[in-house]
Each structure stands twice: as C-alpha cells, then as structure tokens.
C-alpha positions in Angstrom: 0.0 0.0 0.0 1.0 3.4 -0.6 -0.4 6.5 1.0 -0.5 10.3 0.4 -1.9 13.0 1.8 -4.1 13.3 -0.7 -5.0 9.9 -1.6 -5.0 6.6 -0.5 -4.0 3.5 -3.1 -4.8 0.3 -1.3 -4.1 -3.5 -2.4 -6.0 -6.7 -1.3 -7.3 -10.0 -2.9 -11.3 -11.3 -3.4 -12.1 -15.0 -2.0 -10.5 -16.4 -5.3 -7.3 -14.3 -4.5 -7.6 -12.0 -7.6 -5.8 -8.5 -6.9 -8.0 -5.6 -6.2 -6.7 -1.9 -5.6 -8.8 1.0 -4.3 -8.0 4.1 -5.2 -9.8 6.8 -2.9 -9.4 10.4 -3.2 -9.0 11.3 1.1 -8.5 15.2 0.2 -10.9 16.5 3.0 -12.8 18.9 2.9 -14.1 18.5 -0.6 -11.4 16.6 -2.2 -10.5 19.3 -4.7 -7.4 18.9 -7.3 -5.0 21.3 -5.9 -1.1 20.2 -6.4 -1.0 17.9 -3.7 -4.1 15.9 -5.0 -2.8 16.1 -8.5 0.7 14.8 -7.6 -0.7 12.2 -5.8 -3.0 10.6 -8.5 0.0 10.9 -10.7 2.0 9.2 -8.4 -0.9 6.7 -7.9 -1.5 5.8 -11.6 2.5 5.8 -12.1 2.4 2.8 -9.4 -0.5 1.0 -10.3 0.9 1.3 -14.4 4.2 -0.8 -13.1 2.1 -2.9 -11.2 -1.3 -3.4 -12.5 -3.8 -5.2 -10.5 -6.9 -7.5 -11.9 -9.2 -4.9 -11.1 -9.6 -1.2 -10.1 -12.2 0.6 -7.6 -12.0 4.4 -7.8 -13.6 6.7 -4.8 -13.9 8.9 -2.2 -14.3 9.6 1.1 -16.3 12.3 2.2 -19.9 14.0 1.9 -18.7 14.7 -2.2 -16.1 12.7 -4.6 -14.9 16.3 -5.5 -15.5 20.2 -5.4 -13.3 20.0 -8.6 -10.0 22.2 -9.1 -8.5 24.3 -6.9 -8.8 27.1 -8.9 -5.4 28.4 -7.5 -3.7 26.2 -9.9 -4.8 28.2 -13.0 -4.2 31.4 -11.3 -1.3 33.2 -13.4 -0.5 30.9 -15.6 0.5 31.5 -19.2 -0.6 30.1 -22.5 2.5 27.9 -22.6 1.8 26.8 -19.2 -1.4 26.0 -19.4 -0.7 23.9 -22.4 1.7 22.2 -20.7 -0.4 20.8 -17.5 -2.8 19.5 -20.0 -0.6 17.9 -21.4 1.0 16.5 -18.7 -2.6 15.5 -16.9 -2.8 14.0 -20.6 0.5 11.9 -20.5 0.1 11.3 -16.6 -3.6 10.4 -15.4 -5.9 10.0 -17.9 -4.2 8.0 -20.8 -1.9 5.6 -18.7 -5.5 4.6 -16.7 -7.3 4.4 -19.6 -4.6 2.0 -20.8 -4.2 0.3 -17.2 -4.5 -3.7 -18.9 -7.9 -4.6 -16.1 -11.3 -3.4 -15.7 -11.4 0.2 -13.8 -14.6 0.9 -12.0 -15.7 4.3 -10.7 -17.8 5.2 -7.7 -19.4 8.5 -7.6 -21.6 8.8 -4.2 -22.2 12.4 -4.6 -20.9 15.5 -6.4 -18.8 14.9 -8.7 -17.2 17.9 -10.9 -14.3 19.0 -13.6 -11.2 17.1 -13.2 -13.1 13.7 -11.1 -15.5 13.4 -13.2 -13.1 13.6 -16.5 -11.4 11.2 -14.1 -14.4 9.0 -14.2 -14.8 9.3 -17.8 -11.6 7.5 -18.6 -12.8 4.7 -16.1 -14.0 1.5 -17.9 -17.7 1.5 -16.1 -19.1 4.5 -14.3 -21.6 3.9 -10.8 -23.1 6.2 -8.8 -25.4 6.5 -5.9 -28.9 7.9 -6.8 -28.4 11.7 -4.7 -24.8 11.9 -7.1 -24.3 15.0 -9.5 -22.1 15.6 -12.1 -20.8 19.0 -13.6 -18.1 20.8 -15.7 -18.7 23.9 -14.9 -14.9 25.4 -15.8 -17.1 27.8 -17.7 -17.4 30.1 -14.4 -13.5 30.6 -14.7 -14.0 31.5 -19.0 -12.4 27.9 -19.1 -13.5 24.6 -21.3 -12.8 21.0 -19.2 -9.3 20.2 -20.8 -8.6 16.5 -19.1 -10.5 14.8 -21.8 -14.3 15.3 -20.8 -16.3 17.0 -23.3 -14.6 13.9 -26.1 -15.4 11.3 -23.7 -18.8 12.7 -23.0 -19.5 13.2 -26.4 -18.4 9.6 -26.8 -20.9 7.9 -24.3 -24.0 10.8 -24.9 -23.9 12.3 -28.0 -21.6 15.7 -29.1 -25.1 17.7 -28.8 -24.9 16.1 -25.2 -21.6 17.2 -24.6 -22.4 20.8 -25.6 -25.2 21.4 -23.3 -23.7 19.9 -21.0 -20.3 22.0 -20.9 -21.9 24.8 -22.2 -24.5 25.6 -19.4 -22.3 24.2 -16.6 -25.4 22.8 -15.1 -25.6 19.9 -12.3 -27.2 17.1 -13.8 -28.3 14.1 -11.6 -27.4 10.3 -11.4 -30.7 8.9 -13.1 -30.0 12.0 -16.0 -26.5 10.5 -16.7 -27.6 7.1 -16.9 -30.5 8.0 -19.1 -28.0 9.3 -20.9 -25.6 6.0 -21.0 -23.0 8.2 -19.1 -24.0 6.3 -16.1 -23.9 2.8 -16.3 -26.0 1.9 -13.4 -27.7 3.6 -10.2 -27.3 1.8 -6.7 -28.4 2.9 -3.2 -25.9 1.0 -1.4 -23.0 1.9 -3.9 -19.8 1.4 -2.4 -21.0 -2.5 -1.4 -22.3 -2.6 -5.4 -19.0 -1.0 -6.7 -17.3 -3.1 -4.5 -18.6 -6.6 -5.1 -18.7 -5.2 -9.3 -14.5 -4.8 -9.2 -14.1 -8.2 -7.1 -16.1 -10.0 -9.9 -14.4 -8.7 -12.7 -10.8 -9.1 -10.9 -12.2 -12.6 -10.7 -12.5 -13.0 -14.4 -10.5 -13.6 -17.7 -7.9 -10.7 -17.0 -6.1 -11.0 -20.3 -9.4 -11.1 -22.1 -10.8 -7.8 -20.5 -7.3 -6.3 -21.5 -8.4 -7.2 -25.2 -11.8 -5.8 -25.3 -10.1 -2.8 -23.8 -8.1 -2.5 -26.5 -10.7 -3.5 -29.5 -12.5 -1.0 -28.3 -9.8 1.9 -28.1 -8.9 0.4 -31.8 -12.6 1.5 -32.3 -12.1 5.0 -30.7 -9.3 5.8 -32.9 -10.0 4.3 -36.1 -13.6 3.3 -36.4 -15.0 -0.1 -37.0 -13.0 -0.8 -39.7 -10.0 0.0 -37.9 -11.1 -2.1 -34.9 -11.8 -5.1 -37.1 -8.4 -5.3 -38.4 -7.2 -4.8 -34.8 -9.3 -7.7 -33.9 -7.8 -10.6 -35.2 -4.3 -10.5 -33.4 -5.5 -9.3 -29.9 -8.1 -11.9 -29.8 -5.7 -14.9 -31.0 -3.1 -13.9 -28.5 -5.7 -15.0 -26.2 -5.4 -18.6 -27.4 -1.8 -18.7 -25.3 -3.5 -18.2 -21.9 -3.8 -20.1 -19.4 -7.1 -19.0 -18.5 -8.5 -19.7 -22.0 -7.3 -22.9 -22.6 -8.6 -24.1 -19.2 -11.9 -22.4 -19.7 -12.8 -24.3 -22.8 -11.5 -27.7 -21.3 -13.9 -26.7 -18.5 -16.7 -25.8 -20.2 -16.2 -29.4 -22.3 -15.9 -31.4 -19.1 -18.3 -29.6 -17.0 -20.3 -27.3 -18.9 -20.3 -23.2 -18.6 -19.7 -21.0 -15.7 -17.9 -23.6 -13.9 -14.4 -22.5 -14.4 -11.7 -20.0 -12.1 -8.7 -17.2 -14.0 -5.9 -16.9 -12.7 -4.9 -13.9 -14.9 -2.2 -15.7 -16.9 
C-alpha cells in the first residue's frame, strides 16, 4: 500500500485471490485537485501502471467525490503553461489509466465535478449513488474541461450532449446521466455494489478484458474498420493463456460458468 496526503492506493485480494486496488481520493474537505491531489493521482497511476492489479475501484471519502479544481492552480498561468499541464494530466492520469490492462470501475456517491468526473470518464464502467451529481462547470473561470471530458462525454451521450452539458455548466443528476448512457448503473448501497462489481471482474479472464479494452480503443481511434483489423491479433493472442485454454476444457468437461482465472 502506498499512502499520500491526498489519496490513498490500497491493495488486497477477493475470496478467489484476484488482486484488487482501491483508489480513494481522502482530500478532505471536498477533495478538490489542488497540487497535492494532482501529484498524488499521478504518483498513484504511475504505481499502479508498473504494477497493475486485476481490477480497479475508484472513490472517495467524504460527503462529495470532488468540489473539482483548486482554482489556485490556474491562477497566473500562461498560454504555454497551461498547455503544458494539460498535457502533462494527458500523459500522466488520464491515458496511462485508460490503458491500465484490467477493468477500472468508478464510484461516484455524490458531487462529482471538472477534473473527477473527467477522471471518471476515462474509467471503464461508471456507478453512482442515486443523490450523485455531475458537472463541468470550468465555464465560471471562461475555461472549457481540458482533461479529456467534453470527447469522452460526447463519446458515451452524444456531441449535442456534450455541448449542453459544458456549455451551461449545469448539475445534472445520477438517473440524467444514466439515461443518458454516461451512467452505467444507479445503486443505493453503492460502495458494497461498486465493490462486489470490481471483485467479480478481478475474478475473471484478465487477459481477455485487456483485449476488449483495446478492441474497443482500436474502435475510438479508427472506427469499426480499424477495430476489425485490430481484432484478429488481440483476440488470438488469447489462445496462449492459461485461462482460456482451461476455460474451454472446463466448459467441455463440465459445462459453462464452472471454471476459475488466474490472470495468466
């Protein structure tokens, strides 16, 4: 385990002895993305890219997930700077967890704005509790969200989405956003659901999750052409696990559902 001030990156194993690591943002009171919380995530995904685990929770403690930025950090900068921590949030956060090789799960009990919720949008599966709400609202400081959230928004709702939505800055509810399809699904007990959600996918086909991962970022970049030419060689590499080669013997000897990954 490694531990911040700013966040918390913990490490443990479901019943079957998958790995699991929790990620919570601990950033009291509001768990906004000054420095210290923005070093730490970095510092976070940097650890858990050299070391990934079979599944990933996202979430925070506290009565929100996140305030949003600490306005502070914008405060002076110039148009070379400001280029530069985007591009460095780019390089550090959002691309290396969207290409974390496991399912990464994200727990939103309550509000959730800017830089978590373009946080959450890089996640593979998105919860939230039914009181959560979700906002970009950089408009109040003449800003647009820069970590990747109006594309990703756009990419699960719709661009006309995406513009109201960044746009008018409004706070739009959890039942909205999975109306929407930004949401994937609404529980009231959400951190036992988002829980139990990461420990069953840790408990899967690891290697095989890693592919549809990356059939489906062939799709984001290329299209369905580009994803079907992608498909061939990621899905046959699967045919040199371990877990698919005992899979299908189980399924012959026993029938489906019956067998255990280990990842390999």
């Amino acid at each position: 385990m490694s531990e911040t001030k700013a966040t918390r990156l913990e490490r443990d194993c479901t019943d079957a002895g998958a790995e699991v690591a929790t990620l919570t943002f601990a950033h009291p009171p509001l768990n906004l993305f000054d420095r210290a919380m923005l070093d730490a995530v970095i510092a976070d995904v940097a650890e858990l890219s050299a070391r990934p685990p079979r599944a990933l929770l996202l979430r925070a403690e506290g009565k929100v997930v996140s305030g949003g930025v600490d306005v502070h950090v914008f405060d002076g900068l110039t148009v070379e700077q400001g280029a530069e921590l985007w591009q460095t949030l780019f390089a550090q956060i959002i691309h290396p967890l969207e290409a974390l090789p496991c399912p990464v799960v994200f727990a939103a009990h309550g509000l959730t704005l800017t830089a978590a919720f373009e946080i959450a949008l890089a996640c593979d599966i998105l919860l939230a509790a039914p009181k959560a709400k979700f906002g970009l609202v950089e408009t109040v400081v003449g800003l647009t969200p820069s970590m990747g959230g109006p594309q990703r928004l756009a990419e699960r709702a719709g661009s006309g989405r995406a513009r109201e939505f960044v746009m008018t800055g409004d706070l739009y509810d959890a039942a909205t956003m999975a109306e929407w399809g930004v949401v994937n699904a609404v529980h009231d007990d959400l951190d036992a659901a988002a829980r139990a959600l990461t420990h069953r996918l840790a408990d899967g086909p690891t290697k095989a999750h890693a592919a549809t991962k990356r059939i489906i970022e062939a799709w984001r970049s290329g299209g369905v052409a580009h994803a079907d030419s992608a498909t061939p060689e990621v899905s046959g590499a699967l045919f040199a696990t371990d877990d698919l080669r005992g899979a299908v013997r189980s399924f012959l000897e026993v029938g489906p559902g019956k067998a255990s990954y280990t990842g390999r």
